[in-house]
C-alpha positions as CSV (number, residue, x, y, z in Angstrom):
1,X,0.0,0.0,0.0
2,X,2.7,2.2,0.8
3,X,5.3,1.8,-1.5
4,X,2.7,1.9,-4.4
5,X,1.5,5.8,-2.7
6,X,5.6,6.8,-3.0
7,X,5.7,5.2,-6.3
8,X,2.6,6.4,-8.2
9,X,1.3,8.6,-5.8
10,X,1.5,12.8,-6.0
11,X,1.5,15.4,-4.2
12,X,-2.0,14.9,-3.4
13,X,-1.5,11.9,-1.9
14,X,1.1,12.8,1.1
15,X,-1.4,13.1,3.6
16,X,-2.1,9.4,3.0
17,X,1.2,8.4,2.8
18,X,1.7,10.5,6.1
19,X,-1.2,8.6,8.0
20,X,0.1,5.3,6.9
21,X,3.5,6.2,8.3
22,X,2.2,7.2,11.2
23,X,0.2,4.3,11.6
24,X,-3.1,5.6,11.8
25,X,-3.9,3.6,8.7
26,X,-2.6,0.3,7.8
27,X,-3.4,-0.1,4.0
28,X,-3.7,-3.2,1.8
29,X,-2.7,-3.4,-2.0
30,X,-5.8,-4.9,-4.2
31,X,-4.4,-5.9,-7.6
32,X,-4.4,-9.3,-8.2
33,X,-7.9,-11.0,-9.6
34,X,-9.0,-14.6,-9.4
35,X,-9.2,-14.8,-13.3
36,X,-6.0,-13.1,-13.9
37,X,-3.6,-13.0,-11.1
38,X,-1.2,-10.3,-11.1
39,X,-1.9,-9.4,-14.7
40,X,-2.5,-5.5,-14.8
41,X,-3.1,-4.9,-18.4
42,X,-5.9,-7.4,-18.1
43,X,-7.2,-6.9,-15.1
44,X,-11.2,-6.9,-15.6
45,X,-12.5,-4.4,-12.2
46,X,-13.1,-1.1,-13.9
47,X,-13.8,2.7,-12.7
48,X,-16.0,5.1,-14.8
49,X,-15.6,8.3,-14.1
50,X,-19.0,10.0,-13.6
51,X,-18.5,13.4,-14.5
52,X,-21.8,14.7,-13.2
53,X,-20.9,13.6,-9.5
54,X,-17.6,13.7,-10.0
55,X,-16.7,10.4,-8.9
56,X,-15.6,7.2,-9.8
57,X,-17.8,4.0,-10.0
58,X,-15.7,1.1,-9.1
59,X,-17.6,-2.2,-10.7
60,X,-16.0,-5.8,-10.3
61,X,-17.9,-7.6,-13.4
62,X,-18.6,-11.3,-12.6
63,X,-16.5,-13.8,-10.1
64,X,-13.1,-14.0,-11.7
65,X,-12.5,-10.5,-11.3
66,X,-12.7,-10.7,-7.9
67,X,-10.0,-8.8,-5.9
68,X,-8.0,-11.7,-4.5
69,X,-5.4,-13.0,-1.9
70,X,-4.9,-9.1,-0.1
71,X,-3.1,-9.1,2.3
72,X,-4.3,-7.6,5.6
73,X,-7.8,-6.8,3.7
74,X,-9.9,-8.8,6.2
75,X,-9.2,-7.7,9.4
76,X,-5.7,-5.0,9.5
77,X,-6.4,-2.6,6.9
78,X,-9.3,0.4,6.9
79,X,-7.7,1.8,3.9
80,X,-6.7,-0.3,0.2
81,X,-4.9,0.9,-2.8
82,X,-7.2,-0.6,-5.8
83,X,-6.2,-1.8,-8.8
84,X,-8.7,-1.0,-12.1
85,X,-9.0,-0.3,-15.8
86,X,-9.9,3.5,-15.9
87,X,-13.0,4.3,-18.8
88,X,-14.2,8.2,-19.2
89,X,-17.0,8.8,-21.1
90,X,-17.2,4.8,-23.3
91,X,-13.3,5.0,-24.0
92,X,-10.5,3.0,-22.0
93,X,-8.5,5.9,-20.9
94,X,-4.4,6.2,-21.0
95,X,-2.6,8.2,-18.3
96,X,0.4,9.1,-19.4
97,X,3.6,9.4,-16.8
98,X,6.5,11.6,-18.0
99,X,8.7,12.2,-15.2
100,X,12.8,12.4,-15.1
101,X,12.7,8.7,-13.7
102,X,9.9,7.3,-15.3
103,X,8.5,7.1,-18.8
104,X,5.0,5.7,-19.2
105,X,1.4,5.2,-20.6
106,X,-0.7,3.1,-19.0
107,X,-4.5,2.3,-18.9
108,X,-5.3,1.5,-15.7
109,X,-5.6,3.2,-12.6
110,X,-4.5,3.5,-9.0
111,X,-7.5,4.2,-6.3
112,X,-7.0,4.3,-2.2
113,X,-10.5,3.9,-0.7
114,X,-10.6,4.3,2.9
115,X,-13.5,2.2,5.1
116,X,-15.8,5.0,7.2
């Protein structure tokens, strides 16, 4: 959960990297799928983003793409990074990643959901 905030994670996300090294929340890292293992570019969860609400709709489509083997998910963690293919509007969308150390474009997305 952490390393994957300091690795993909902005600005925008230091106050969650700060609370998880502070150990107010212990995180979890949901990528891996029951269909696909620890195959990103076909993982099959998806977030739409809903541009009226300006929000994301997470939506795990049938069994095998069920978020599987996370660690700490059952009882540790109030707080997951989770892995999914990223859609606006009908079309798969690419985030692209051009930084001095890294060079990337990539169609999925990154998203830290926190239990209330």
């Amino acid at each position: 959960f952490l390393k994957t905030l300091q690795l993909l994670g902005t600005s925008r996300h230091r106050h969650l990297m700060e609370a998880a090294l502070r150990f107010e929340d212990i995180g979890c890292f949901a990528l891996t799928e029951l269909g696909h293992g620890s195959n990103v570019r076909d993982i099959m969860t998806t977030a739409h983003y809903d541009s009226e609400r300006a929000e994301f709709i997470i939506n795990t489509p049938n069994d095998l793409a069920m978020k599987f083997w996370i660690g700490a998910a059952a009882e540790l963690a109030n707080v997951s990074t989770v892995w999914a293919q990223l859609y606006v509007g009908d079309k798969l969308s690419l985030i692209h990643i051009s930084e001095p150390t890294r060079q990337a474009e990539i169609s999925y997305a990154v998203f830290c959901l926190k239990k209330k």
